[in-house]
C-alpha positions as a printed NumPy array, in Angstrom:
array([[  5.127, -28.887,  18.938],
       [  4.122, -31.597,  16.136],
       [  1.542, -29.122,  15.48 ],
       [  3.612, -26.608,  14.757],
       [  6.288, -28.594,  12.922],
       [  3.041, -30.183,  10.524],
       [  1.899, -26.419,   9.832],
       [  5.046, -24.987,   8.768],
       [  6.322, -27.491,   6.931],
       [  3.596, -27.55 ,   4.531],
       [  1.938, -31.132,   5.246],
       [ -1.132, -29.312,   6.702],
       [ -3.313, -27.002,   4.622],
       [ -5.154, -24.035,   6.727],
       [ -7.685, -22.205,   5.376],
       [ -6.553, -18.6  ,   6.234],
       [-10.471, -16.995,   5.844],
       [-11.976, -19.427,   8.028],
       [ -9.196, -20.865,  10.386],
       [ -9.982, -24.312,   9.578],
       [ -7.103, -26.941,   9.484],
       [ -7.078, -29.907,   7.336],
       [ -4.798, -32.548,   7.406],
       [ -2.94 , -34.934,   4.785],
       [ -2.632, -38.098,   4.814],
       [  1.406, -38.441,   4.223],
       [  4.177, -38.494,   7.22 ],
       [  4.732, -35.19 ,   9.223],
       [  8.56 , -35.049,   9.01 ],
       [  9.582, -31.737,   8.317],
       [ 10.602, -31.46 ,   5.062],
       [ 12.169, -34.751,   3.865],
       [ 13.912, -33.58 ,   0.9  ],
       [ 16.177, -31.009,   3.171],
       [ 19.306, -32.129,   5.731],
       [ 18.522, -29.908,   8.393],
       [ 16.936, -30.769,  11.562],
       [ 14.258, -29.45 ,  13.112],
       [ 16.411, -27.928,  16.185],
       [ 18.743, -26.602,  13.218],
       [ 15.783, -24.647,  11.812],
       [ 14.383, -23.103,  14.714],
       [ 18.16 , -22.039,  15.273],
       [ 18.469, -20.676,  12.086],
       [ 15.609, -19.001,  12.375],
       [ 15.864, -17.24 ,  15.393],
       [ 19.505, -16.534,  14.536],
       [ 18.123, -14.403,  11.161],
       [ 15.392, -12.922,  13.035],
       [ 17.44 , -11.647,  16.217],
       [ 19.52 , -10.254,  13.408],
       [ 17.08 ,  -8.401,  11.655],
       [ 15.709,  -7.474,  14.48 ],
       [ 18.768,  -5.832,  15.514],
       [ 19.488,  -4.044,  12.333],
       [ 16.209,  -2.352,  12.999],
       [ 16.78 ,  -1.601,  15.927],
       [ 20.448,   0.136,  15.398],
       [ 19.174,   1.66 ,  12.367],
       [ 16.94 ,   3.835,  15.09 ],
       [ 20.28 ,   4.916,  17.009],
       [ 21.708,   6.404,  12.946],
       [ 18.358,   8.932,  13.122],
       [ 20.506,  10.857,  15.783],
       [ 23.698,  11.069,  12.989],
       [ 24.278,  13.97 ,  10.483],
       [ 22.456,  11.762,   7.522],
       [ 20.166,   9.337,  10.133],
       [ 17.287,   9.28 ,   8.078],
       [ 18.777,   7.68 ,   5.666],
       [ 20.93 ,   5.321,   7.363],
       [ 17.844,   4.399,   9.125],
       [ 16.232,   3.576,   6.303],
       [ 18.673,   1.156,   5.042],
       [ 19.073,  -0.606,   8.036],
       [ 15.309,  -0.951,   9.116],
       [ 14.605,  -2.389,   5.418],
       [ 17.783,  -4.4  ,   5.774],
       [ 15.979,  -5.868,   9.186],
       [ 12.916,  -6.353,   7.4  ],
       [ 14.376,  -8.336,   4.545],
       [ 16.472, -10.469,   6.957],
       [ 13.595, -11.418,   9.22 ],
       [ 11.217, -11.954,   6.346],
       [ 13.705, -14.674,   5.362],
       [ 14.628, -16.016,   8.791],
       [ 11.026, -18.256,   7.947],
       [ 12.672, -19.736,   5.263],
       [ 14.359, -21.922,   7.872],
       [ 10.917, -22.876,   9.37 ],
       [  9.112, -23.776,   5.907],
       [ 11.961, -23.943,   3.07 ],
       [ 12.588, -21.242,   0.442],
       [ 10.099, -22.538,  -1.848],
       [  7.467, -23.471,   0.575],
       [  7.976, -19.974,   1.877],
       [  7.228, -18.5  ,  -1.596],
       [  3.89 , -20.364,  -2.321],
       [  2.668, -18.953,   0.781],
       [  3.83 , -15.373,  -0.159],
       [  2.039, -15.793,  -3.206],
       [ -1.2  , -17.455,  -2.154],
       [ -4.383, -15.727,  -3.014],
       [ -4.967, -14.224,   0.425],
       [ -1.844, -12.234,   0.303],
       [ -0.225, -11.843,  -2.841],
       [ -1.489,  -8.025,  -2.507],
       [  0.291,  -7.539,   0.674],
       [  3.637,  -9.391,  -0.53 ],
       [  3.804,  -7.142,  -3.564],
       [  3.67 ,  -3.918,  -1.975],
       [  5.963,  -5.182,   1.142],
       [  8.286,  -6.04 ,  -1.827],
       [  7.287,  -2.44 ,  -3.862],
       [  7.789,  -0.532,  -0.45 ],
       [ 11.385,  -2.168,   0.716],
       [ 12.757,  -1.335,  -3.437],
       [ 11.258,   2.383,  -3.705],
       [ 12.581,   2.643,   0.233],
       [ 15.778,   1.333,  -0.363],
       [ 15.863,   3.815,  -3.91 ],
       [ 14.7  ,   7.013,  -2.079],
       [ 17.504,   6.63 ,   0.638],
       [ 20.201,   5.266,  -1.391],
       [ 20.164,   7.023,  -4.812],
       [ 17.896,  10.121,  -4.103],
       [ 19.049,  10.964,  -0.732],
       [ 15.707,  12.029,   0.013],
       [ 15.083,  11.526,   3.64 ],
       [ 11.592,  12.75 ,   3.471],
       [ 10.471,  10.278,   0.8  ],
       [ 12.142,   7.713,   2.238],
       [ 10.25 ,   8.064,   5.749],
       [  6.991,   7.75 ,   3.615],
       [  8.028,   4.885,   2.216],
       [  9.51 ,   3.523,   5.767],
       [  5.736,   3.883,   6.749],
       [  3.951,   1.767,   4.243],
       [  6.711,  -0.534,   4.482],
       [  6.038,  -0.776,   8.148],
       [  2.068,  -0.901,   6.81 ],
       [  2.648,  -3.376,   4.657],
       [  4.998,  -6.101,   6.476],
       [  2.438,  -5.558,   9.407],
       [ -0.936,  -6.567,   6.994],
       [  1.402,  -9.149,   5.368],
       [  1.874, -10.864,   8.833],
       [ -1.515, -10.466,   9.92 ],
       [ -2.799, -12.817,   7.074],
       [ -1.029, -15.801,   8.823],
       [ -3.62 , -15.189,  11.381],
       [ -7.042, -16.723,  10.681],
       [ -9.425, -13.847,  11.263],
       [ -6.719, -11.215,  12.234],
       [ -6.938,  -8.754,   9.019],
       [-11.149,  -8.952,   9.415],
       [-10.73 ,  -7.859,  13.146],
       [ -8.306,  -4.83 ,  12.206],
       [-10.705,  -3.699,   9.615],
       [-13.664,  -3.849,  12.139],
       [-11.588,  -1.715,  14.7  ],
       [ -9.955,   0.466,  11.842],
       [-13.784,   1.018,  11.187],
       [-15.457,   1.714,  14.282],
       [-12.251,   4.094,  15.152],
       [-13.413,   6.448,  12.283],
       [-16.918,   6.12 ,  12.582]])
């Protein structure tokens, strides 16, 4: 668990490419400079994520309604967005945006972020169901190769199975 708390809270540095964890030489409290407790985070957490989780999950019960597409398509981005920020309870907001923004996946963050707007703009304002499924699918794409890169060596094994699938 100390693990854990020392990786999220930023007081470890792991080299995403090569899985290699190095440690600092400061205390491992999570995050000093906030109020909440470490039991308070993990709540909070889990609390946005079950929620997200769930607005994805109705969102699938709206694609048997008279306009589901779209419906869906608000409320699986709306999921999306929630549980992307349910780990700003684990690491902080700002913590939480360094990573996003780190050279291994500021790629992947841009077109999660790209895919939830133009989603979000194809069900809401052109009430294009169509469009918006295309874009449901490279969001889906995207948040799935963004959360990969938290995994040493995950994106490299994908590729290597992507690649002896089509060859």
């Amino acid at each position: 668990m100390d693990k854990l708390r020392r990786a999220l809270s930023g007081k470890e540095e792991c080299d995403e490419e090569s899985g290699i964890i190095a440690q600092d030489d400061v205390n491992f409290v999570v995050m000093d400079q906030t109020t909440l407790s470490w039991s308070t985070r993990i709540k909070g957490f889990a609390i946005c994520f079950v929620i997200g989780i769930l607005c994805s999950f109705l969102g699938s019960f709206a694609l048997f309604l008279r306009r589901g597409l779209t419906i869906f398509a608000i409320f699986y981005t709306l999921g999306n967005i929630i549980s992307l920020a349910s780990t700003c309870f684990l690491m902080g907001p700002i913590n939480q945006l360094k990573k996003m923004f780190a050279a291994t996946r500021i790629i992947a963050t841009i077109v999660v972020f790209i895919s939830i707007g133009m989603t979000l703009f194809a069900a809401l304002h052109l009430n294009n169901p169509g469009l918006a499924l295309i874009f449901i699918i490279i969001q889906s794409i995207a948040m799935t190769w963004y959360s990969l890169s938290y995994i040493p060596y995950a994106r490299d094994a994908v590729k290597k199975t992507v690649e002896s699938c089509i060859t």
